[in-house]
N, C-alpha and C positions, 0 to 999 in steps of 0.2 A: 504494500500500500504506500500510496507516493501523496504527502500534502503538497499543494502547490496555493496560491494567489491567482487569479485568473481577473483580466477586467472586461466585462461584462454591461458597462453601464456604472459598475461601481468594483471596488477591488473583494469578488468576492474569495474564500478560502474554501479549495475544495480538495476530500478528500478522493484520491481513486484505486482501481487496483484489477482484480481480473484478466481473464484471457482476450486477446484481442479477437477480433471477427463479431459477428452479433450472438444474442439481444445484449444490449442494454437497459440496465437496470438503473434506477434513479431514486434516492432514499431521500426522503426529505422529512426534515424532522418539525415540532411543534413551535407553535408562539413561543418564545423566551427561553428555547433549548438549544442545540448546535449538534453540527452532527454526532460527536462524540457520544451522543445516546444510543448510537448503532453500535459500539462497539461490541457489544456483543455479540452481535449478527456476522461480524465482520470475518471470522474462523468459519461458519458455516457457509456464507456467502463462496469464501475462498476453496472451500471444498464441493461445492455442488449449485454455485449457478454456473453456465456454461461463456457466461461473455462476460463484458467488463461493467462496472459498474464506477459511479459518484454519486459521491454524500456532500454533499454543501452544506456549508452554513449561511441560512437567508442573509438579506443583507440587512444592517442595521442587529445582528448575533453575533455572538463568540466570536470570531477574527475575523470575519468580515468589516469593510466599511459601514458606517455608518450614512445614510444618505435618505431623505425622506425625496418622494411621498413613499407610504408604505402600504400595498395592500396586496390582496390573492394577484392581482393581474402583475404587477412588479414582480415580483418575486418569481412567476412564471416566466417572466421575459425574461430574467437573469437566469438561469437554470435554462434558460433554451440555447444561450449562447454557449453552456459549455456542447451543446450535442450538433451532431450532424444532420441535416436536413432529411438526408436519408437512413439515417438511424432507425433502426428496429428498438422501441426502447418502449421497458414498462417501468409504473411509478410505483413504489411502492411508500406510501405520504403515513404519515401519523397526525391526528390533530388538524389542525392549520397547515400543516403538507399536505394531509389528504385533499382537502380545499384547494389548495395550490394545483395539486396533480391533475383534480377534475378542468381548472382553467388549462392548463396546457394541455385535455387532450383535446379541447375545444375545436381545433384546425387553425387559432386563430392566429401562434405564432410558428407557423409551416415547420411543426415537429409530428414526426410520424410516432405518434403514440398506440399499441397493442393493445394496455389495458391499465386501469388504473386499481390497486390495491389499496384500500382505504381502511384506517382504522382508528375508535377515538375520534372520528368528526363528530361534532357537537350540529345538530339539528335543528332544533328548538333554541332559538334565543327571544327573552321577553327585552321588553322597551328600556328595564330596568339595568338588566346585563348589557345592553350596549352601551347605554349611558355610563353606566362603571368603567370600563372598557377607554370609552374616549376623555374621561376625567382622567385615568391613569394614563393616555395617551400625553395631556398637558402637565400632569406633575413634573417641576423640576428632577434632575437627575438626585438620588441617593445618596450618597456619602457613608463609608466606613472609615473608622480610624485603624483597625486591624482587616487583616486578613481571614480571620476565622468567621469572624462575623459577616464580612460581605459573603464568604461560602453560602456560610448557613442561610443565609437570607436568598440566596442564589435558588439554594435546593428548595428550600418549603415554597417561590411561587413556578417555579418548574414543575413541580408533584416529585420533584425525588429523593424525598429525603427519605430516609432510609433505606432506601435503596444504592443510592450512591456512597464511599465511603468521602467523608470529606475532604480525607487526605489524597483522595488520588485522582490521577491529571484531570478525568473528566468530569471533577467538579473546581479546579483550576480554570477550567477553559471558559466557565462560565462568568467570570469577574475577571476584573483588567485593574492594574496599578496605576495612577495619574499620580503624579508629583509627592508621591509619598501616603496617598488615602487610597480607599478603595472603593469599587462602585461595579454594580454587575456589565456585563459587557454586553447587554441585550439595550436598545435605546430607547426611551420610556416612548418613543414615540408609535414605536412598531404594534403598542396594543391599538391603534387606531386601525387596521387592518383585518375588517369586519365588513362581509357581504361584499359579493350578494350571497342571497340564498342559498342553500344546496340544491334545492328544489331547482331554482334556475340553472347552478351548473350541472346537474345532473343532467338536466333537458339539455345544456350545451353542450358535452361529452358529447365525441362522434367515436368512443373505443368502450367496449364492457367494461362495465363498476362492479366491481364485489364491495362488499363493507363488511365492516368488523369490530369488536369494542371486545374489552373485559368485563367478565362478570360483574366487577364491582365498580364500572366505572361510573361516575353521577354524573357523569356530562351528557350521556348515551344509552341508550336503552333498545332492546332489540323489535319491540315497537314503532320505535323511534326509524330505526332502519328498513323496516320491512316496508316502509311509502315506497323505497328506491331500488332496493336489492328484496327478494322474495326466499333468500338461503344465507341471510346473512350469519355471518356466526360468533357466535359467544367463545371468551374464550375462557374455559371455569377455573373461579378464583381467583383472577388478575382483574387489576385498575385498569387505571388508564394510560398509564405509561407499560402498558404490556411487551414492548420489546425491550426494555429495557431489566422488567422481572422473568420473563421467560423467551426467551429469543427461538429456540427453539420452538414452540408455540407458534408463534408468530410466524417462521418458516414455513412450517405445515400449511399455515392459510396459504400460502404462497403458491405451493406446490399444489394443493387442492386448487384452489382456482385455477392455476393453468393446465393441468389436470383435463377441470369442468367444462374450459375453455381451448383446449388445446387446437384447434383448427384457428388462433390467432396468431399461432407464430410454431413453425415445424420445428423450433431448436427445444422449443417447452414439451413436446412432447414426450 
């Protein structure tokens, strides 16, 4: 796996790795996370997807640039510039990646997208949750005096805490050093980055959606999914950050879906 800076519209930091030739695979992680929440996936990735893949980190996340405006369609157009036009590529989005994935496979920025694997998209938002959203979009940035604390703070609005050890890199990657204080590396502006719809992008995808959540995630519910996908699946006993607590898990849906879907790309078969 090779980190590179790529610019995009903005300098974004992406990770890659895989065999060369197709598919392409595309990991895109949640609101206020970086790639580095795949790292788990990353060992099974390297033993059994068959073509190469990247993991970005959105822009205005973890080592990427910083640069407004920020929303599903930005973040689409930057992730379309690391891929080839004629790329065989599928998404595999968490959260706010999911969201992101359904805009690119729209047609809208001439990326040949397979299929979009979705998991943890949140559905349902009332009047109340956007308005949270776009006030935290306007708060000044944070400030730590220590290290420890900007972590922690990192992890509990990420959902990883406990999950992540605080001491290791990829709760590092998540907070940045300025002039001796600390402050998470995510830009308070990026919560502003809400809608449209699922419902609309879903209707805008021109490639199959599967969806997916953890059992215990509150943002989702299989309810919630069945408007869009009619097999969607649960994954038992995991939140919301489910790649993050069972990777493996997470794989499965992968594999099942192209699997279900396999007449979308002959290498998935």
């Amino acid at each position: 796996m090779t980190p590179r800076t790529i610019k995009t519209g903005v300098d974004l930091y992406v990770q890659e790795g895989g065999k060369s030739g197709p598919p392409t695979l595309l990991l895109l992680h949640g609101l206020g996370a970086n790639a580095d929440v795949w790292k788990g996936l990353i060992p099974i990735l390297q033993k059994r997807w068959p073509g190469r893949y990247f993991i970005p980190d959105f822009r205005g996340h973890g080592r990427s640039s910083h640069r407004a405006p920020y929303s599903y369609a930005a973040h689409a157009a930057d992730v379309a510039g690391l891929l080839g036009q004629h790329d065989e590529v599928f998404v595999l989005g968490h959260s706010m990646g999911g969201a992101t994935g359904l805009v690119l496979a729209s047609g809208w920025f001439g990326i040949n997208v397979r299929a979009v694997l979705a998991f943890g998209i949140k559905i349902r938002w009332t009047a109340e949750e956007i308005a949270k959203l776009q006030q935290l979009a306007r708060n000044p940035v944070r400030w730590f005096d220590n290290q420890a604390e900007a972590i922690d703070r990192y992890l509990k609005v990420s959902g990883l805490i406990g999950l992540v050890d605080p001491s290791a890199p990829e709760a590092l990657s998540g907070i940045r050093q300025e002039n001796g204080r600390f402050r998470l590396a995510a830009d308070p502006m990026t919560n502003a980055a809400v809608g449209p719809t699922v419902e609309e992008l879903v209707a805008a995808a021109r490639s199959p959606v599967r969806l997916a959540a953890g059992e215990k995630d509150p943002m989702v519910t299989r309810t919630d999914m069945a408007l869009f996908d009619g097999h969607a699946v649960i994954f038992e006993g995991l939140g919301h950050n489910a790649h993050v607590e069972n990777p493996e898990a997470v794989w499965r849906f992968v594999e099942d879906a192209a699997e279900q879907r396999s007449e979308v790309s002959p290498h998935m078969k």
